[in-house]
N, C-alpha and C positions, 0 to 999 in steps of 0.2 A: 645873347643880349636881348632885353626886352625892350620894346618900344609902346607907345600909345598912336593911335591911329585916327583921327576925324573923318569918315566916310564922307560922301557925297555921291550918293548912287543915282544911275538913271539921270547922268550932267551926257553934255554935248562936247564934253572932253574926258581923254583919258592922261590924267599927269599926276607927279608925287609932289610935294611940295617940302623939305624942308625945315622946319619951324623953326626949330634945336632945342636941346637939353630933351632929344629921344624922342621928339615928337613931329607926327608928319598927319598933314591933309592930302587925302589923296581922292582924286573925282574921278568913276568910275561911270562907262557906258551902259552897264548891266541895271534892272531896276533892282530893288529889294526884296524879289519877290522867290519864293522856292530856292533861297540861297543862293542862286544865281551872281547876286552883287561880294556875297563872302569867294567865290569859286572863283570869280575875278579877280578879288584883292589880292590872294593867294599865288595865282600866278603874276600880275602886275610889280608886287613885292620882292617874288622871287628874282624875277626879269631883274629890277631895281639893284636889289642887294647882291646879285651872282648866288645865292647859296639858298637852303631852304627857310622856306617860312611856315609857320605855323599859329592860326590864331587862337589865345589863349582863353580869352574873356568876351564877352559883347558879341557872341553871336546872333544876337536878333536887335543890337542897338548900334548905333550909327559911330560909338566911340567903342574903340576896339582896344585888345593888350596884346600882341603879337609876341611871337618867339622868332628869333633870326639866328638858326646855327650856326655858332663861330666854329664847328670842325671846317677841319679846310681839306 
């Protein structure tokens, strides 16, 4: 399953938010810097979703394309 992602790196909270129709804002403690904020998401998502994530697109931008393995 692919989803779209709205980052907010380097916030004063860590939470997912929901949007719908695939799409989630999610505000991350890490800043942007040295990929720090993607190495976050990555497990933040994982936590989220139970299973693996991986991001697809938007590695250096703040709107992301994630993969979320539907094996189970």
């Amino acid at each position: 399953m692919r989803i779209e992602v709205n980052v907010r790196a380097n916030s004063s909270r860590e939470e997912v938010i929901d949007s719908g129709d695939g799409k989630y804002k999610v505000f991350l403690r890490k800043p942007a810097i040295e990929n720090k904020a993607n190495v976050e998401l990555v497990k933040v998502m994982n936590k989220y979703f139970g299973k693996k994530v991986s991001i697809l697109k938007g590695f250096s931008s703040n709107r992301k394309m994630l993969e979320v393995d539907d094996a189970d």
